[in-house]
RONU-404471 format. One record per residue (C-alpha): x, y, z; residue number from 1. Coordinates in steps of 0.05 Angstrom, whole numbers. Layout:
! residues N
+--------+--------+--------+-----+
:     px :     py :     pz :   i :
+--------+--------+--------+-----+
:      X :      Y :      Z : NUM :
...
+--------+--------+--------+-----+
This chain:
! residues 406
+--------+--------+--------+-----+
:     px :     py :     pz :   i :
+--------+--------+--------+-----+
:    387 :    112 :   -124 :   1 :
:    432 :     53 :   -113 :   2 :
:    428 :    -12 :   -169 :   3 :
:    370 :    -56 :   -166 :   4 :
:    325 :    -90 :   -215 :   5 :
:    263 :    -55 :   -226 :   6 :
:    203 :    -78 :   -272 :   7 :
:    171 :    -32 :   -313 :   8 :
:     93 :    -44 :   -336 :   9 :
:     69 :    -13 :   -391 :  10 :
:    111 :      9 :   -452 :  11 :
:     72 :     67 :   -478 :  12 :
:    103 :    140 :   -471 :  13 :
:    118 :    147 :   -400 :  14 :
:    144 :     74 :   -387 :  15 :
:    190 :     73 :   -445 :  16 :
:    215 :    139 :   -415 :  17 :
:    224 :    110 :   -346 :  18 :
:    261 :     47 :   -373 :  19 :
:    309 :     83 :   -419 :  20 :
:    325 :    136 :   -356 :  21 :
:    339 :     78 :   -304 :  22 :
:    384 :     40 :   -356 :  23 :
:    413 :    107 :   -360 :  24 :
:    439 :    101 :   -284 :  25 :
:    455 :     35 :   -299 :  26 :
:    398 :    -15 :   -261 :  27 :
:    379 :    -76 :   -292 :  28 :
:    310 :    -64 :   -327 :  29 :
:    258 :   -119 :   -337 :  30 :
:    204 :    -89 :   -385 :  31 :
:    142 :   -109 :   -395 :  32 :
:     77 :   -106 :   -433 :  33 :
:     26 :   -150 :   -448 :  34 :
:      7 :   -131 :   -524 :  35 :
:     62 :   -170 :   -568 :  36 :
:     72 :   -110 :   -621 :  37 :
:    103 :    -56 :   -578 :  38 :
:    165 :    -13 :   -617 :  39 :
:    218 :    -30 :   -570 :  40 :
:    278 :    -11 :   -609 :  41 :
:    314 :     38 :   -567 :  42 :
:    298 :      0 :   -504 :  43 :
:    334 :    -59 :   -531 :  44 :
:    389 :    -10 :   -562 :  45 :
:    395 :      9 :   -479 :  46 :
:    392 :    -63 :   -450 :  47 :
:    334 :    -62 :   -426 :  48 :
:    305 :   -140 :   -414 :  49 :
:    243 :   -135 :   -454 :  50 :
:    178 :   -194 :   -450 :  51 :
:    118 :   -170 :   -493 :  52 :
:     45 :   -201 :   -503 :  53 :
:     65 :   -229 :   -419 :  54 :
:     45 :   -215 :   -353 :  55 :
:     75 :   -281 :   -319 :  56 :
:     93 :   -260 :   -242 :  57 :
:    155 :   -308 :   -254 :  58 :
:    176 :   -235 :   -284 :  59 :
:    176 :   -209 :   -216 :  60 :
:    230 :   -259 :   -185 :  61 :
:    287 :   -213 :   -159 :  62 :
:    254 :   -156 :   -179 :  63 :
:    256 :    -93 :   -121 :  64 :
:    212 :    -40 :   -145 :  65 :
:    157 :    -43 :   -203 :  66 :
:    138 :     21 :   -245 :  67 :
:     71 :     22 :   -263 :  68 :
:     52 :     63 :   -332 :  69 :
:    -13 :    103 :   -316 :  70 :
:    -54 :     65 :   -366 :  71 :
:    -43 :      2 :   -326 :  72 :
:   -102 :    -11 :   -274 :  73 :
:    -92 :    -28 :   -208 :  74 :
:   -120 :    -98 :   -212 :  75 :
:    -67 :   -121 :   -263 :  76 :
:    -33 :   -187 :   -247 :  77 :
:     32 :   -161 :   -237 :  78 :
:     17 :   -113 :   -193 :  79 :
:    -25 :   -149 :   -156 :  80 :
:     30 :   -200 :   -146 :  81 :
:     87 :   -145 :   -127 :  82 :
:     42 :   -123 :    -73 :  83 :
:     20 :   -192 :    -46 :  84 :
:    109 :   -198 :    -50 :  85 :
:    106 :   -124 :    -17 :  86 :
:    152 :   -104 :    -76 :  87 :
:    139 :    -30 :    -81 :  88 :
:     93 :     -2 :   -139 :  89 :
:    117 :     64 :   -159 :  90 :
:     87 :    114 :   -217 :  91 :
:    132 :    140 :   -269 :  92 :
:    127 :    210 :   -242 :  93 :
:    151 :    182 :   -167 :  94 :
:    213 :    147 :   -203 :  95 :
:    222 :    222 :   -236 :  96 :
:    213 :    256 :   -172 :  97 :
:    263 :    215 :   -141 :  98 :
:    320 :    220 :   -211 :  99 :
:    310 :    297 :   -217 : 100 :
:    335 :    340 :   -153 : 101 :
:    296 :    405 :   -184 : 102 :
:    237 :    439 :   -154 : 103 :
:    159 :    404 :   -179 : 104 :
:    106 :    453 :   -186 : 105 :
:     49 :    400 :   -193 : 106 :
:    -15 :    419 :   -228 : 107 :
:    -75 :    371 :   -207 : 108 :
:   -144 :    370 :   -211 : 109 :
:   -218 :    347 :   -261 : 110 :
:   -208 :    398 :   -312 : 111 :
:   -157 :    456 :   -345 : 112 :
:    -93 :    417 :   -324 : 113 :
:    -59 :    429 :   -385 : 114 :
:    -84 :    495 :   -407 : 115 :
:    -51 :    508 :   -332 : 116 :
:      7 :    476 :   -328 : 117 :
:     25 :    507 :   -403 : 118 :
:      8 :    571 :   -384 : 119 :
:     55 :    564 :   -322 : 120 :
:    117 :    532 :   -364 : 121 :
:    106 :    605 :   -394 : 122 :
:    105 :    644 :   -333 : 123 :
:    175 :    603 :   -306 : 124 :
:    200 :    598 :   -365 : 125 :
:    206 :    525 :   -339 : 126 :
:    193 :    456 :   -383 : 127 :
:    125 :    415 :   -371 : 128 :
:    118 :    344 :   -365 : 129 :
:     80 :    292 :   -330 : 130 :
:     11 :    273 :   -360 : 131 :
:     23 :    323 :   -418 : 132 :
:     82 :    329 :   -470 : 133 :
:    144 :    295 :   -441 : 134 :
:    138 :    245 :   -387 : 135 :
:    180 :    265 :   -322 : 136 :
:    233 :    222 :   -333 : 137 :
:    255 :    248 :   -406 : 138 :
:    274 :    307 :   -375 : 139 :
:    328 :    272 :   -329 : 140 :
:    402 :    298 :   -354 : 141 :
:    369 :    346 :   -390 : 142 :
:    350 :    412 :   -348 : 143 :
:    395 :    445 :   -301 : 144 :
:    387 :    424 :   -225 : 145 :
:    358 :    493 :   -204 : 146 :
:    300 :    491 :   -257 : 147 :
:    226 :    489 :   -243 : 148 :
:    190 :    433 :   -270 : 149 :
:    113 :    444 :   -286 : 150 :
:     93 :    377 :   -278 : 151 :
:     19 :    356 :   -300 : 152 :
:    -19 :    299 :   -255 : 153 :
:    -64 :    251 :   -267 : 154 :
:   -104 :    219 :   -211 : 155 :
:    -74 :    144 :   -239 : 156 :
:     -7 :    179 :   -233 : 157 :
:    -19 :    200 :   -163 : 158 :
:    -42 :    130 :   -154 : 159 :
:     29 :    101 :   -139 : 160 :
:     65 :    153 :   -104 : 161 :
:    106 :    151 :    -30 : 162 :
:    157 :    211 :    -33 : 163 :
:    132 :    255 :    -81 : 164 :
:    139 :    318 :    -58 : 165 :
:    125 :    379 :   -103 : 166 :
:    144 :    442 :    -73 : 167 :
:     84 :    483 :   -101 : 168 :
:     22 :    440 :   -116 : 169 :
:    -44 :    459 :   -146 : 170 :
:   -112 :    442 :   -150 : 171 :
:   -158 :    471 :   -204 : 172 :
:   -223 :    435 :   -184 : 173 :
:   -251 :    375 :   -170 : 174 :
:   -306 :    345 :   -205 : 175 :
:   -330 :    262 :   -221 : 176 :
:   -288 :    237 :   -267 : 177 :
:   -251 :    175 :   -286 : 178 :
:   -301 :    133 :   -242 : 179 :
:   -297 :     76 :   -284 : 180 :
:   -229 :     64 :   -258 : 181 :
:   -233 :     97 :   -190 : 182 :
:   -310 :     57 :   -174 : 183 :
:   -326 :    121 :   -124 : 184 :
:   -319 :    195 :   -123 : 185 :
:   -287 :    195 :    -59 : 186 :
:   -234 :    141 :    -89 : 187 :
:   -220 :    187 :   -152 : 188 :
:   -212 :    255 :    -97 : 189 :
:   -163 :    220 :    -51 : 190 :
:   -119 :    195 :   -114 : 191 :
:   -121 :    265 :   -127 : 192 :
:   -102 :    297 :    -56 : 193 :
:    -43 :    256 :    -54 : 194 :
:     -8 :    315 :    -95 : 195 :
:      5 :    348 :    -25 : 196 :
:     11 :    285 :     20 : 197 :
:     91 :    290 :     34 : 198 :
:     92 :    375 :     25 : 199 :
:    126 :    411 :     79 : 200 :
:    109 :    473 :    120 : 201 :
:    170 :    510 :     73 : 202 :
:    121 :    486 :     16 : 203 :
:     56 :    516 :    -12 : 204 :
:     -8 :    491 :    -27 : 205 :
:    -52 :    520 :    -89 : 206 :
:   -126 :    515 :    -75 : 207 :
:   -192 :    543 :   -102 : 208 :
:   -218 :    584 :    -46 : 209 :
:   -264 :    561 :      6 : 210 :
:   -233 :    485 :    -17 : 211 :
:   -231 :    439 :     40 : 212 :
:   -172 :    408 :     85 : 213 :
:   -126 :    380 :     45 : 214 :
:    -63 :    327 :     69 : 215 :
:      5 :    353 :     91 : 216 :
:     35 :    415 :    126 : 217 :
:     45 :    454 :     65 : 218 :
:     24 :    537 :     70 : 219 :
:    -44 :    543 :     46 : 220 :
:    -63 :    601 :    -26 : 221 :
:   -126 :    607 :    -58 : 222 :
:   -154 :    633 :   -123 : 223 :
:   -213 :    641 :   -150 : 224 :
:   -231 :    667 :   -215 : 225 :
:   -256 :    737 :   -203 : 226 :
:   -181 :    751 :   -168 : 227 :
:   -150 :    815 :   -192 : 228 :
:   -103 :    785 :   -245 : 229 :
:    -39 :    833 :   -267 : 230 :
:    -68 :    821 :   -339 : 231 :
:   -123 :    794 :   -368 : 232 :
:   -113 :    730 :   -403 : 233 :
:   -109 :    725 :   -468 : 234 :
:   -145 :    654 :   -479 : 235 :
:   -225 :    659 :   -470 : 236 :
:   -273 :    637 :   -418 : 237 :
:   -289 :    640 :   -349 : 238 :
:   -263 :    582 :   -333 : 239 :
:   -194 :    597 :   -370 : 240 :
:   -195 :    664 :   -327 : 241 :
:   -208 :    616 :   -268 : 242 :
:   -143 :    576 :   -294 : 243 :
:   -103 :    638 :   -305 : 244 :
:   -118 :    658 :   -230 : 245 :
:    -90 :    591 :   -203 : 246 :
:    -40 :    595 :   -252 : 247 :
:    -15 :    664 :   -228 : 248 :
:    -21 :    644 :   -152 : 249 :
:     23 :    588 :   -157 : 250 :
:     73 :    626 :   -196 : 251 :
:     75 :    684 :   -150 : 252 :
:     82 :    623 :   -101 : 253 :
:    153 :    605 :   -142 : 254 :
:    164 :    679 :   -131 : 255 :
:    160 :    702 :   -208 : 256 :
:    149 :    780 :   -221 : 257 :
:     85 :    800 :   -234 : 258 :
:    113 :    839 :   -304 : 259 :
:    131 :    768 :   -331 : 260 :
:     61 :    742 :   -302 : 261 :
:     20 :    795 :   -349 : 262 :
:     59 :    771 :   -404 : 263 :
:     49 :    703 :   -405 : 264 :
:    -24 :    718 :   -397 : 265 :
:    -32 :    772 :   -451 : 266 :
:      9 :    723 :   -502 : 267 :
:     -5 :    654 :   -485 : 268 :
:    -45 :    629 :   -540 : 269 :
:    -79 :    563 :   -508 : 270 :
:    -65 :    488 :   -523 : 271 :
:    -93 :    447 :   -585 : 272 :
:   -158 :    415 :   -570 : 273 :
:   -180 :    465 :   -513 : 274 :
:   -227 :    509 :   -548 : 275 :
:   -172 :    520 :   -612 : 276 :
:   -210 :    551 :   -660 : 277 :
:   -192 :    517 :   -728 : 278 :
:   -236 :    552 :   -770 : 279 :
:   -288 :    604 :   -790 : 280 :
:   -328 :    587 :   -861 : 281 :
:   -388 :    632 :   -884 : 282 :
:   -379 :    664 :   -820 : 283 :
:   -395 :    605 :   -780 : 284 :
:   -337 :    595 :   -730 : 285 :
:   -311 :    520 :   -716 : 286 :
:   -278 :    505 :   -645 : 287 :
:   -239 :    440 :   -626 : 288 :
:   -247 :    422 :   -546 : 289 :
:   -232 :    353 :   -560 : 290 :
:   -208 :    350 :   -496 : 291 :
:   -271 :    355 :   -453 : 292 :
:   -276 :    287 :   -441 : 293 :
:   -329 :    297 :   -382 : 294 :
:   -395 :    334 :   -369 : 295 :
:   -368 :    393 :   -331 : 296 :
:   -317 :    400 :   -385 : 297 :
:   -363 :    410 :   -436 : 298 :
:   -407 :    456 :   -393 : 299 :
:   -342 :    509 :   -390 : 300 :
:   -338 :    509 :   -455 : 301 :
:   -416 :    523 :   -475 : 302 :
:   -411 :    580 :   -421 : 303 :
:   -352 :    608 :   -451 : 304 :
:   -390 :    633 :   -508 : 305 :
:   -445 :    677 :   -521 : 306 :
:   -455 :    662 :   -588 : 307 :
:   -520 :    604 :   -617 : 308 :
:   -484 :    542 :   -608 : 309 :
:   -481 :    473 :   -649 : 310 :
:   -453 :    420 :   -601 : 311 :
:   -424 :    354 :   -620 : 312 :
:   -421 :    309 :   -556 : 313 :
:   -410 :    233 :   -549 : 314 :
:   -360 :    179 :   -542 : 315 :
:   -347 :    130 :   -494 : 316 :
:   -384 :    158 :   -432 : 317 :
:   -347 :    157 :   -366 : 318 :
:   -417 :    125 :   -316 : 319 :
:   -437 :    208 :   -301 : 320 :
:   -493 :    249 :   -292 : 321 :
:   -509 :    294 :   -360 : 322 :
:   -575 :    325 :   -326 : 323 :
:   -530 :    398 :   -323 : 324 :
:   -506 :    379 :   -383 : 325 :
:   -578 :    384 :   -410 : 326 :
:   -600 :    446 :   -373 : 327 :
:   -538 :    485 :   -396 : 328 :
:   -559 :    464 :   -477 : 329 :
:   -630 :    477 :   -464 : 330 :
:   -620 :    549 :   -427 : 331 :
:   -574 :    570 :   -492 : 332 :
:   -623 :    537 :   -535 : 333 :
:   -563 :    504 :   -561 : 334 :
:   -569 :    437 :   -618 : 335 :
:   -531 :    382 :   -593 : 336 :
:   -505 :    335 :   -654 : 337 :
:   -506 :    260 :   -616 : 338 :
:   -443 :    205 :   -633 : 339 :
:   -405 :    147 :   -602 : 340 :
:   -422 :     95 :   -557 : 341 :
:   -455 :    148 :   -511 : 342 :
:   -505 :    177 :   -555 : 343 :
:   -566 :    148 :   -537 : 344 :
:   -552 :    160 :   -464 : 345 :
:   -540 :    232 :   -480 : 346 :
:   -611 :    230 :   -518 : 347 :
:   -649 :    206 :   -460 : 348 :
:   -616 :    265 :   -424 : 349 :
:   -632 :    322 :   -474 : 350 :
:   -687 :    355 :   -504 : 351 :
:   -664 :    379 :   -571 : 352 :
:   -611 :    337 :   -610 : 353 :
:   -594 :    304 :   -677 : 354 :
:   -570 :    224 :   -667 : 355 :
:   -509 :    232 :   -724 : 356 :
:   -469 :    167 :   -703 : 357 :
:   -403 :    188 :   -716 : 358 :
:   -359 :    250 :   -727 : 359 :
:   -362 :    253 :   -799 : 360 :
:   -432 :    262 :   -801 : 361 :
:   -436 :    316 :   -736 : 362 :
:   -392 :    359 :   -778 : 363 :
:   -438 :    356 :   -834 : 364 :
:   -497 :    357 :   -803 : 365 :
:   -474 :    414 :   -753 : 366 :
:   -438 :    454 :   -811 : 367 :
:   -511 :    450 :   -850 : 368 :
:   -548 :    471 :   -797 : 369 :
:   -506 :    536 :   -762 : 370 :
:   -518 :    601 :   -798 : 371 :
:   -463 :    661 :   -803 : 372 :
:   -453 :    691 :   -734 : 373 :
:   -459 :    621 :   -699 : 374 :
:   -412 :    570 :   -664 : 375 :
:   -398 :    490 :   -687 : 376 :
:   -371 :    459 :   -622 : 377 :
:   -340 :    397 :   -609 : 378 :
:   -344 :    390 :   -536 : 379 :
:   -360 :    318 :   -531 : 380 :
:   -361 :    307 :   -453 : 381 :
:   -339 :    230 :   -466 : 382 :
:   -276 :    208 :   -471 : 383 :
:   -249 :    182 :   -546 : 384 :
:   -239 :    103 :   -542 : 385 :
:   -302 :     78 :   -569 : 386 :
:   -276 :    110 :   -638 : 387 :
:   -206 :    141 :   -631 : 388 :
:   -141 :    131 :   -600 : 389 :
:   -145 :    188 :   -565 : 390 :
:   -180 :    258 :   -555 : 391 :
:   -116 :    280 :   -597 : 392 :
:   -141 :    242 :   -661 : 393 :
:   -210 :    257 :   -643 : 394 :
:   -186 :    336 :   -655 : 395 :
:   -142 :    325 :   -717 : 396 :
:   -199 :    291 :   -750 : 397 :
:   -250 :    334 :   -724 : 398 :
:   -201 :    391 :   -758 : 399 :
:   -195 :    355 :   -814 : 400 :
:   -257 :    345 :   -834 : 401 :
:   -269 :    424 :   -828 : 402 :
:   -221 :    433 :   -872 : 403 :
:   -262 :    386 :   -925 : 404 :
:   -321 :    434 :   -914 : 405 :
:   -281 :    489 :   -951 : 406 :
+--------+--------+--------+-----+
């Protein structure tokens, strides 16, 4: 890339990462966020030109590219001005794409991205970044130029992109999600198709089978989760032997042997906060899937166990259906434990449930209720804001507090 100014919006993980790698190759870097207490130490350390608790479009004068941070929304006021000024908007993992000369593997798609795209960094042997761990960018300077990258996607990553161009990309599954942001299905599927846009005919396309036309010229693999595997997975679920059958297509794809295959899947433990169990206590097991943070998230997760179930759900609901939701709980005669700022939506939904209000009291209540041989589950098919940062703290607390029950 030759010098220019570029603006970067949004200082959290992935923006300070793509401001500190283009001050790296030497552009000037405006940076920019609009709350006023943002740790900007390093970036300053870097020279990076840094305005907090603004969003003046005086900012953009000069400017030739803005980098949008995936928690900014479209509608923003700088980025509607750069594209009223046709300055390009690009997402962090574009600018990465475009830094790094190695081979993507892109993992997309609703649900099991990061169980995925962890399970392939073990396949390849390869780092993951994107929307989980590192952002893209960290890893410029720092992997050889021959390396896979496992890079997870978000549909607001895939938002903003023009060349990206993974070389393998896969899609787990498709499901409404995010539609708060998107407004429409159909909005949230095409951010999400954009993952094979600019592929090739010398690149391959990872789909569930029977999927649908998808954009670019890429050479078309399926999976589906009843594909003979080379091992079976260690990690539980149908829907995790779904994920380890799109996980071992695209890795065949980058040409791995099928001996390291089985042993990624007989060893790979799973991620925190995708059904991690943290606990068992008077035989009553406790599992953290903070991460479902939709309705067919949670539904995996209640069909990956036979067991009598004790479900905490809630949060800040994402404008879904949860009438599956329901009929899954009330086939498994499962007792759903109700908190956040979707719990009384969830009520009108369900037959059988316990309004608790907020974690502390699920637990308890849940905890009090199972009996030895039986499952507490937080699966909360919401996402975490009403109450937490993040699904992460959601977990740790939700962990925590089983802990206290000893």
């Amino acid at each position: 890339m030759s010098r220019q100014t570029l603006l970067v919006l949004g200082l959290a993980r992935s923006g300070r990462a793509a401001a500190l790698a283009l001050a790296r190759q030497g552009d000037r870097v405006v940076a920019v966020d609009r709350a006023a207490d943002v740790e900007t130490g390093r970036l300053a350390a870097a020279g990076v030109e840094i305005h907090l608790g603004t969003e003046k479009t005086s900012l953009l004068e000069g400017v030739d590219v803005l980098i949008k941070s995936p928690g900014v929304p479209a509608e923003a006021p700088l980025v509607t001005a750069a594209r009223e000024r046709g300055i390009p908007v690009w997402s962090e993992v574009e600018l990465g794409s475009r830094l790094l000369p190695n081979p993507i593997l892109g993992v997309t798609g609703t649900n099991g991205k990061t169980t995925t795209s962890e399970l392939l960094g073990a396949m390849l042997g390869a780092p993951v970044a994107g929307n989980v761990g590192r952002a893209l960018t960290e890893l410029d300077g720092e992997v050889d130029a021959d390396q896979w990258i496992v890079c997870e996607l978000s549909s607001f990553q895939l938002e903003d992109v023009y060349d990206f161009r993974p070389r393998i990309a896969l899609l787990l599954n498709l499901e409404p999600d995010h539609l708060d942001r998107h407004g429409s299905f159909d909005a949230y599927r095409d951010a999400k198709l954009r993952a094979f846009e600019n592929q090739g005919a010398e690149d391959v396309a990872v789909l569930p089978r029977g999927f649908g036309e998808v954009p670019g010229q890429a050479m078309r693999v399926e999976f589906s989760a009843d594909d003979q595997l080379p091992a079976e997975p260690r990690i539980p679920g149908a829907h995790n032997r779904e994920n380890a059958a799109a996980a071992t297509a695209a890795a065949r794809a980058a040409g791995i042997p099928d001996e390291q295959i089985a042993e990624a899947l007989r060893t790979f433990p799973g991620v925190p906060h995708r059904l991690e169990e943290v606990a068992e206590i008077g035989g009553v097991r406790f599992v953290n899937d903070s991460k479902a943070t939709n309705a067919a998230a949670a539904r995996r997760a209640i069909a990956a166990f036979d067991e009598p179930l004790h479900v905490i759900l809630g949060g800040l609901g994402k404008n879904e259906s949860y009438a599956q939701l329901s009929a899954d709980l009330r086939s498994r005669r499962a007792h759903a434990y109700l908190i956040g700022a979707a719990a009384s939506e969830l009520a009108a939904a369900l037959d059988e449930y316990e309004l608790c209000g907020d974690l502390a009291t699920a637990v308890r209540s849940a905890a009090a209720a199972a009996k030895a041989g039986e499952i507490v589950l937080l699966s909360p098919a919401c996402a975490s804001y009403d109450q937490f940062r993040d699904f992460e703290e959601r977990g740790d607390e939700f962990r925590r507090l089983v802990e206290e029950l000893r």
